[in-house]
N, C-alpha and C positions, 0 to 999 in steps of 0.2 A: 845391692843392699846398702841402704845410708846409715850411718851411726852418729848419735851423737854423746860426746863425753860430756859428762856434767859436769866434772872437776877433775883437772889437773894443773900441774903446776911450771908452764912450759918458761917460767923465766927463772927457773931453778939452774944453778951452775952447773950439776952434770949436764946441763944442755946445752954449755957456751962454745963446747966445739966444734956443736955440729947441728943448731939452731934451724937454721937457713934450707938447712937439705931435708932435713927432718921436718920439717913443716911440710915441705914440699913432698912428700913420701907420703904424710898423715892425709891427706886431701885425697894421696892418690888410690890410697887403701879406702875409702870410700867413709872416712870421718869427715864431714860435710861443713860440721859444726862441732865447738867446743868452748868449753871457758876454762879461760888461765885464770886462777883463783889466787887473786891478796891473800896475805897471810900476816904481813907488817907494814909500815910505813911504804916502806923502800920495794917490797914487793909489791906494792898495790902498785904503786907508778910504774911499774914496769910490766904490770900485766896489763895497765891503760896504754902502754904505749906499743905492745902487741895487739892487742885489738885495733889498736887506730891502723895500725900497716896492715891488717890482712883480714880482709874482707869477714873471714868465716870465724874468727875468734873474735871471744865477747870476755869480760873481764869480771869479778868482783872484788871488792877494796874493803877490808877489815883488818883488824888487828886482833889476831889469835889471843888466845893463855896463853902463852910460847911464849908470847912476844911483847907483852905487855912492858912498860915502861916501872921504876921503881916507884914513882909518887904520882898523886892526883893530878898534879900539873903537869905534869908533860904528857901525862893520860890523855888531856881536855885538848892539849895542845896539838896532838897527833890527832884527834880523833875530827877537831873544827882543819885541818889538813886534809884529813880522808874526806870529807866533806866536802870543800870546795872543788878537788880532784875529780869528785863526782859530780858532781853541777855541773861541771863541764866537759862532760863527755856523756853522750847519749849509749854511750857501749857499754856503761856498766850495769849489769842488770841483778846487781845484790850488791845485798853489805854482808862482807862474811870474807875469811872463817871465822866467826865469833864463837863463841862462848864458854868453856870449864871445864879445866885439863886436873884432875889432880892423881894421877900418875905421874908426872914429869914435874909438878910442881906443888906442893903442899902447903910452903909457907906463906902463900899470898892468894888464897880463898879468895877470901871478903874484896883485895882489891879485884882479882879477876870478874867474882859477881859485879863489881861498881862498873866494871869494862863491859862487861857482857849484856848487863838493863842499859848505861848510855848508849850505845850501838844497837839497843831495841827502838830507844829514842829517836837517833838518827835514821835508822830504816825505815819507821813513821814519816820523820818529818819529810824524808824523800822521798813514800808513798814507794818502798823497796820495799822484796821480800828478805830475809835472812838466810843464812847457810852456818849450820852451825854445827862446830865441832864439839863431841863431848866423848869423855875416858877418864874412867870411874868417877862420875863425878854426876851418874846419872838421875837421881833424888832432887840433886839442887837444880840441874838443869831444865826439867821438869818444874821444879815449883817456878822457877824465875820466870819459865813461859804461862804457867797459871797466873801468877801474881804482875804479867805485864803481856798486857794487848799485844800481838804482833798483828796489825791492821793486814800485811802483805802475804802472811804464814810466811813459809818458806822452806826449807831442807833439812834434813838431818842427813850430811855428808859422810859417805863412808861408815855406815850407821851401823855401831855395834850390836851384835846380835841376839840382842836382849828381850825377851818377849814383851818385857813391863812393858819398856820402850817405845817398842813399837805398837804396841797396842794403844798408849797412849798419846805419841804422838800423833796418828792415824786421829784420833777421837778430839784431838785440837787441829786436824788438817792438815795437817804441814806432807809435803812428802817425805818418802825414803827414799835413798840413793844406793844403793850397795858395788862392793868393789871386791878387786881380790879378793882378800878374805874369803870370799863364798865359795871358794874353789879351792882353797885349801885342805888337804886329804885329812887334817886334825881340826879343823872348823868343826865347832858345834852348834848345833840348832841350827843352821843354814838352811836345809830343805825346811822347815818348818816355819822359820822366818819369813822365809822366800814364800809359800804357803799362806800366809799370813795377810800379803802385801797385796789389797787389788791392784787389778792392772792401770787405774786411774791414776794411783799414787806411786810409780815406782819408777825410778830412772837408773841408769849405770853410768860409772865411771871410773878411771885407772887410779886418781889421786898420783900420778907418775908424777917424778920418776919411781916416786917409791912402792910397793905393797903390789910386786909383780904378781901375775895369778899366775895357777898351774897352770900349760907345763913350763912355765917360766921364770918361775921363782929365783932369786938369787941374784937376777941379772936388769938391768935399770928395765925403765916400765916407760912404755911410751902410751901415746891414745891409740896408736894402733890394737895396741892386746884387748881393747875394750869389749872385743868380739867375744873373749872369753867368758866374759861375763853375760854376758847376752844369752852365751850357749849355753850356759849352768842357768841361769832360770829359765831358757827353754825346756831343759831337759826337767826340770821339776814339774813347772806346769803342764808338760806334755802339749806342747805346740813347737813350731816350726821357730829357730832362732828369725830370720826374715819376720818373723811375727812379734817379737821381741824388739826387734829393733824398729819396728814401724810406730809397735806403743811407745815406749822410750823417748824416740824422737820427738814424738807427737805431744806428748807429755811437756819434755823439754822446753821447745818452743811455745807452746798454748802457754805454759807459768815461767818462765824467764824472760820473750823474746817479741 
């Protein structure tokens, strides 16, 4: 059975110890393919330079809500950065995680919308799809994607389990990705969600180290556990996980690869 992870975060420092072998582990458990997902500056160049050493990871280069800089200018300045970063490498196959965190950040909306349309821009101009993060912040997110083309579509990463959501993502194209969460014994709407999602549109991924699934929780998250997820919308749709993991895959590669 091949899997592949849509998103994790393998140049995250809980992995500086043990990088090397864990890689080598992830391939052997039969994760085939994955992408180490930018999140900032610094992360994006480092998830390009995983993908350049090893074959089976693929990278994407954005700059989160998270991580947004304090003014316009250094905004423009990191983002013509992420830009050239990616013209020069044929391995990054998005621009993401973009888009609108306002759980974690309240005071700087409006700049994070100005981060989240330029990096629509950018994904045009580089004929990419997007990967995009969003918590509570699902209204605007939405409208930003109505009121701005995304020529490439693209993701809705670790996709909150919101029926608007997804229903309306879905109706502008883009895929879902779903992760832990779905497995969590206090999730809500999950089988319904899960339900929801043709098999056309729908990928898994750990988002590790963080947001282990059951029965895992608690303890870091690698691309190995991705299986978990595969088995929880197995078990909804009532087919075999091997069947899960063949759309998934197939999925993956047809729109990122």
């Amino acid at each position: 059975m091949k899997l592949f992870d849509s998103h994790c975060h393998l140049d995250d420092e809980k992995f500086n110890e043990d990088r090397e072998e864990l890689i080598k582990q992830i391939k052997e458990a039969g994760i085939t393919k994955l992408i180490s997902a930018g999140y900032s500056l610094e992360s994006s160049k480092k998830a390009i330079k995983l993908a350049k050493n090893y074959d089976f990871i693929y990278a994407t280069a954005g700059i989160s809500p998270n991580d947004i800089p304090q003014t316009n200018e250094e905004l423009w300045k990191m983002i013509e950065e992420i830009k050239e970063k990616v013209k020069q490498n044929n391995k990054v196959v998005a621009i993401g995680e973009i888009g609108l965190d306002y759980y974690w950040n309240e005071q700087n909306k409006e700049l994070q919308k100005i981060a989240f349309i330029k990096q629509i821009q950018l994904a045009n101009e580089l004929e990419l799809p997007i990967v995009i993060h969003t918590r509570e912040a699902i209204q605007d997110t939405l409208d930003i994607l109505k009121q701005n083309e995304v020529k490439q579509k693209g993701i809705f990463h670790c996709c909150p389990l919101n029926r608007e959501l997804v229903k309306e993502a879905l109706k502008l194209g883009f895929y879902i990705s779903l992760a832990g969460p779905i497995t969590f014994k206090n999730s809500k709407n999950a089988d319904e969600i899960i339900g929801m999602i043709p098999n056309e549109k729908i990928l898994i991924e750990t988002d590790s180290p963080y947001l282990s699934p059951e029965p895992l929780r608690g303890r870091r998250n690698d691309p190995r556990n991705v299986k978990y997820i595969a088995q929880k919308i197995a078990e909804v749709k009532n087919v075999s996980t091997e069947e899960i993991a063949k759309i998934t895959y197939q999925n993956a590669e047809k729109f990122l690869l």
